[in-house]
NULO-604480 format. One line per 5 residues: their letters; for each residue x, z, y of N, C-alpha, C, CB. Coordinates in nm, 2 decimals. Glycine has a CB too. Layout:
BEGIN
A = X/Z/Y/X/Z/Y/X/Z/Y/X/Z/Y  ...
END
This chain:
BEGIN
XXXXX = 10.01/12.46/9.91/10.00/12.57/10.00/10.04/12.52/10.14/10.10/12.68/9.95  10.13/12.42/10.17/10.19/12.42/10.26/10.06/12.29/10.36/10.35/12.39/10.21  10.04/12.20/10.29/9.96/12.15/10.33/9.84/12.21/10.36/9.94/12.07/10.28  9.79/12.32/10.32/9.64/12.40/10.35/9.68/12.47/10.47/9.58/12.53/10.23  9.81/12.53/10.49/9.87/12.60/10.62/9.86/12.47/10.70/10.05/12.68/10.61
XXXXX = 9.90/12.36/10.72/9.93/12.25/10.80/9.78/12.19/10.83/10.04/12.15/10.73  9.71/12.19/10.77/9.53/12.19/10.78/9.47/12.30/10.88/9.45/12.21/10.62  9.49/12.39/10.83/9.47/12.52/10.87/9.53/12.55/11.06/9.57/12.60/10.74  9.66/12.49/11.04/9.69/12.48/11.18/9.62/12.39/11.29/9.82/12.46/11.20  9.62/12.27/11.21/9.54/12.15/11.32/9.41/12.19/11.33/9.53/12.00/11.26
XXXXX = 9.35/12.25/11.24/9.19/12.25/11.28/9.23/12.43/11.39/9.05/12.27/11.09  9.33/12.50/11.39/9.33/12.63/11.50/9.36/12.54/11.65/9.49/12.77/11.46  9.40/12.47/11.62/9.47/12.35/11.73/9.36/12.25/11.79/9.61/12.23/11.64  9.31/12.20/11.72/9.16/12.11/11.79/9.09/12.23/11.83/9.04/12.00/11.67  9.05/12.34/11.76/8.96/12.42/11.81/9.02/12.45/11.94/8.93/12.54/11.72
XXXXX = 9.14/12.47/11.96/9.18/12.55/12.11/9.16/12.43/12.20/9.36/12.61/12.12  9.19/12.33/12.18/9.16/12.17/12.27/9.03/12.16/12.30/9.17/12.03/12.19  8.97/12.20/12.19/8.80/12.20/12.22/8.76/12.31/12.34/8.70/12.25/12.05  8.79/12.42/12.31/8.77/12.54/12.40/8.82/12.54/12.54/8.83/12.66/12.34  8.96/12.45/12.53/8.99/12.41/12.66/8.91/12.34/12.74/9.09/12.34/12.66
XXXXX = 8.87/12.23/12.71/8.75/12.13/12.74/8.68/12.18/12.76/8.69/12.05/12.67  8.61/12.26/12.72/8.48/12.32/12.76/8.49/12.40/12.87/8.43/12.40/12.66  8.58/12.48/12.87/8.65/12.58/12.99/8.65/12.45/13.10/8.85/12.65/12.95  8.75/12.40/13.09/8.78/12.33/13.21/8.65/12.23/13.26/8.93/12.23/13.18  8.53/12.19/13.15/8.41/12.13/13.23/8.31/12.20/13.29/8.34/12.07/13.16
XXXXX = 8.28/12.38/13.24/8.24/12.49/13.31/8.27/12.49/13.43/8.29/12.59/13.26  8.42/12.52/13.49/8.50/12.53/13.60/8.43/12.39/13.69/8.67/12.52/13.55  8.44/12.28/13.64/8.43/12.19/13.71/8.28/12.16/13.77/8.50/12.10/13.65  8.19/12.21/13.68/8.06/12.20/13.70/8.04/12.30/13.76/7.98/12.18/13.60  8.07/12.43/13.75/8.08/12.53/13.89/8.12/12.49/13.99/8.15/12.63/13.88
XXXXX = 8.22/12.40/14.02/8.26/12.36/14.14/8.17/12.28/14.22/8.39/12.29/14.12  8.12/12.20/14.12/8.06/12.08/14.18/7.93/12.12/14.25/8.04/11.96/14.07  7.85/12.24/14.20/7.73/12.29/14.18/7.75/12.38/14.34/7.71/12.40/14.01  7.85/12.44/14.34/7.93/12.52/14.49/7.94/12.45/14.59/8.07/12.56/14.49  7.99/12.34/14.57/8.03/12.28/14.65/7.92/12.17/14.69/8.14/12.24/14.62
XXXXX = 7.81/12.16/14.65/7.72/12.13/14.68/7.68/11.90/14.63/7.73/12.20/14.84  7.81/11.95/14.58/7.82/11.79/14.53/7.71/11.74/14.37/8.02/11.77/14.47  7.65/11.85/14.34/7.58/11.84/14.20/7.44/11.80/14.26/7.57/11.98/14.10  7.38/11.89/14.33/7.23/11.81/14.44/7.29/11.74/14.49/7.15/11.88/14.57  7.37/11.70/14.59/7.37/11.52/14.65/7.37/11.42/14.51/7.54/11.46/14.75
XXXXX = 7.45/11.44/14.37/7.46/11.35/14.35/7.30/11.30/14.21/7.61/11.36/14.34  7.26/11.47/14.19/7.16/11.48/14.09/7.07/11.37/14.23/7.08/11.68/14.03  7.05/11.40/14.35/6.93/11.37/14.46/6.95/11.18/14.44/6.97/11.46/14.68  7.11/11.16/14.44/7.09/10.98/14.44/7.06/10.94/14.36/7.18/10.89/14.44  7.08/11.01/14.25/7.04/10.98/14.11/6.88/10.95/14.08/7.08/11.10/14.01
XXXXX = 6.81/11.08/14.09/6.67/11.04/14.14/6.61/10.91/14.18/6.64/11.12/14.24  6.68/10.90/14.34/6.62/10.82/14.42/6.67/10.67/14.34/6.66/10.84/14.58  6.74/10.62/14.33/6.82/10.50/14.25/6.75/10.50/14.07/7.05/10.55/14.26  6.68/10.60/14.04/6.56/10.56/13.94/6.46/10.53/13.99/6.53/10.64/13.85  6.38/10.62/14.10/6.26/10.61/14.15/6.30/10.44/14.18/6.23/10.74/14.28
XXXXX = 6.34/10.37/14.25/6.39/10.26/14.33/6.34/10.15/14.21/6.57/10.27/14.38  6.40/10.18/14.11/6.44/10.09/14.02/6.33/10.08/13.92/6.56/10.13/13.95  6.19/10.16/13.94/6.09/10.20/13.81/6.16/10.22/13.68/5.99/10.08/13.78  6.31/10.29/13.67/6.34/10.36/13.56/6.27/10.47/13.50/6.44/10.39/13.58  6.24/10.52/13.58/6.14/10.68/13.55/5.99/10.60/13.52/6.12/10.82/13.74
XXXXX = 5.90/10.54/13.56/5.81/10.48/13.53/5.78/10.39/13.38/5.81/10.41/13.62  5.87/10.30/13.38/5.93/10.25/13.23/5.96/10.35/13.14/6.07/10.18/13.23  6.03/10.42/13.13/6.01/10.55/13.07/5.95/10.60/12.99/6.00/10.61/13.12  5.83/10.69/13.11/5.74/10.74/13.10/5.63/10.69/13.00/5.71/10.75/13.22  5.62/10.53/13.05/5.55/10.44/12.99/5.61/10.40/12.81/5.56/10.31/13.09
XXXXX = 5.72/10.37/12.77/5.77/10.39/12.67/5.73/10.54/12.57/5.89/10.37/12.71  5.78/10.61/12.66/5.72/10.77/12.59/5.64/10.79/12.54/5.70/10.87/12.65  5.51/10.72/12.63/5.37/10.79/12.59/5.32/10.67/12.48/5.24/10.81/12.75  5.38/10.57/12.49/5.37/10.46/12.39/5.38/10.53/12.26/5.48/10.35/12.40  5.50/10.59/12.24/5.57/10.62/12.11/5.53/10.80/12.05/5.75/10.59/12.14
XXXXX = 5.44/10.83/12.16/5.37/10.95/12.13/5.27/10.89/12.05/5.31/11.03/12.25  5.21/10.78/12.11/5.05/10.76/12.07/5.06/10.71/11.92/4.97/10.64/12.17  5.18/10.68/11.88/5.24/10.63/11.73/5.22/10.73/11.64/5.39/10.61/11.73  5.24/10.87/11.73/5.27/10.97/11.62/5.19/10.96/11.53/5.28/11.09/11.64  5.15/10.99/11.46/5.04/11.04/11.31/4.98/11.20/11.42/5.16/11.10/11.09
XXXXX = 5.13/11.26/11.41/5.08/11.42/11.44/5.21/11.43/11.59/5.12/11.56/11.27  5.17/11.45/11.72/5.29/11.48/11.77/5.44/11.60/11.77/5.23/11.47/11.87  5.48/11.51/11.75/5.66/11.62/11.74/5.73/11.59/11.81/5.76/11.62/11.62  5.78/11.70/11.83/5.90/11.66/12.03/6.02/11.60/11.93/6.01/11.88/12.17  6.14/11.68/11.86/6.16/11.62/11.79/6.24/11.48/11.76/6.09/11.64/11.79
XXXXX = 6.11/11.43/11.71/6.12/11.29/11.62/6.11/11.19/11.76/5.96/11.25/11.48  6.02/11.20/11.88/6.00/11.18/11.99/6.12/11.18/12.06/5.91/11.26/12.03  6.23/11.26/12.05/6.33/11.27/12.14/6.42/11.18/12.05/6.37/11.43/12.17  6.42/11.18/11.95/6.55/11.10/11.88/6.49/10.93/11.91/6.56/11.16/11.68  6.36/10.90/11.91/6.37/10.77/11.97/6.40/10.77/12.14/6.23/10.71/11.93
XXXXX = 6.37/10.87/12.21/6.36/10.87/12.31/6.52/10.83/12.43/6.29/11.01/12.32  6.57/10.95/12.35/6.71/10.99/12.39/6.78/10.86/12.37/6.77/11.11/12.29  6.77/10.78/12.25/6.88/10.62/12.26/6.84/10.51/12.33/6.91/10.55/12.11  6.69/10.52/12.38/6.62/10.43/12.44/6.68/10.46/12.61/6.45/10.46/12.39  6.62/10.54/12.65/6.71/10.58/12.74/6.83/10.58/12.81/6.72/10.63/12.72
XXXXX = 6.92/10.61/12.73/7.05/10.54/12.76/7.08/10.41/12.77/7.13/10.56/12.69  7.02/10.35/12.64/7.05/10.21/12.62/6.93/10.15/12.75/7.02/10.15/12.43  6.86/10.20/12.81/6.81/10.10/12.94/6.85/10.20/13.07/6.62/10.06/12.94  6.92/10.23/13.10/6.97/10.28/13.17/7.02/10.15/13.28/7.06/10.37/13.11  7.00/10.14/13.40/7.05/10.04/13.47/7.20/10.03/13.48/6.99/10.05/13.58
XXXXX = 7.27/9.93/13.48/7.40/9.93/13.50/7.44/9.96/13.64/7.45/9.81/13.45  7.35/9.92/13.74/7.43/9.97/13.90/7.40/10.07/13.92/7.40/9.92/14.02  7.30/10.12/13.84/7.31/10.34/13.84/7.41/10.40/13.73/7.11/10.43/13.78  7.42/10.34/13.63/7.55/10.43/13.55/7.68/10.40/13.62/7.57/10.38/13.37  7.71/10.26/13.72/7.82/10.24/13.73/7.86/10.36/13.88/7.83/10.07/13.74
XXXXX = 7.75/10.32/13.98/7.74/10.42/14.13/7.75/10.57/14.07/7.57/10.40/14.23  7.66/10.58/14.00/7.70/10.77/13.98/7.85/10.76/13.93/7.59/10.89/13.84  7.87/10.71/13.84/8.03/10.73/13.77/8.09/10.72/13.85/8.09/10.66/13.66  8.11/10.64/13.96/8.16/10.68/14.09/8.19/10.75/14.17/8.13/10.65/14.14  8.06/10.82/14.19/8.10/10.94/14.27/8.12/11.06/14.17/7.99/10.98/14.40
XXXXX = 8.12/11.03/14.07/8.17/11.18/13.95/8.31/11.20/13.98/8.17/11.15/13.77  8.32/11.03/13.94/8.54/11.00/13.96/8.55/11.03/14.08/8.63/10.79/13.94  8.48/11.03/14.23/8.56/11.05/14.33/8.58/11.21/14.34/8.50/10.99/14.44  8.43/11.26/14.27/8.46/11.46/14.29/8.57/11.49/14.22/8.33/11.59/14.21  8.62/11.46/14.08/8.69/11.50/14.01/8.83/11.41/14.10/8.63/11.47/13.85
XXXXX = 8.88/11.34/14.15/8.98/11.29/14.19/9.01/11.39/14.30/8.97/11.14/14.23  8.94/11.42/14.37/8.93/11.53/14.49/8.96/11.72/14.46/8.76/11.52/14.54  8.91/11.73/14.32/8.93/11.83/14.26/9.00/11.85/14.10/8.82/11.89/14.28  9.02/11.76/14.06/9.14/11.80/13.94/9.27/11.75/14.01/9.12/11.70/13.77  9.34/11.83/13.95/9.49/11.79/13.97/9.58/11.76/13.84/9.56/11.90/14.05
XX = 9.68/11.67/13.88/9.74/11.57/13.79/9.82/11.67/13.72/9.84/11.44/13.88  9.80/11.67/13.60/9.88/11.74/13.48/10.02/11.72/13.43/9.82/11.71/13.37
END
């Protein structure tokens, strides 16, 4: 019994952690969106793929792995798509945006 109550509390306890999180990335993505820091930084983002023929590569990969299909499905399409993606993601564009994410958030969270 006592252990189901002590289960019972941790999982009321991550759920509230979780809900916090969420809250507090709402807030912050409203801010950023306000404050006009979400277009500058969505706009470098863009340009620093355009730059790089990341969006091109891509594109080109995509329509590769469409033409594979038997029958097309978004889907099955996205689950190769989505890890490909990341995993070629340029390192001086994941490292520069995470940069200026850390600088918005250094500017607007405060120390707990």
């Amino acid at each position: 019994m006592a252990d189901a109550q002590a289960q019972a509390q941790a999982q009321a306890h991550h759920q509230q952690q979780e809900d916090d999180i969420s809250e507090l990335f709402s807030a912050l993505h409203q801010r950023m969106v306000q404050s006009g820091d979400w277009n500058r930084i969505l706009g470098i983002l863009r340009r620093m793929l355009e730059d790089c023929g990341y969006e091109e590569a891509l594109q080109t990969f995509a329509t590769e792995q469409a033409r594979e299909q038997e029958r097309l499905q978004l889907r099955p399409l996205l689950a190769v798509l989505s890890p490909h993606a990341k995993e070629t993601l340029p390192t001086h564009v994941r490292e520069h945006i995470g940069a200026l994410i850390r600088d918005f958030l250094d500017r607007n969270v405060e120390d707990a």
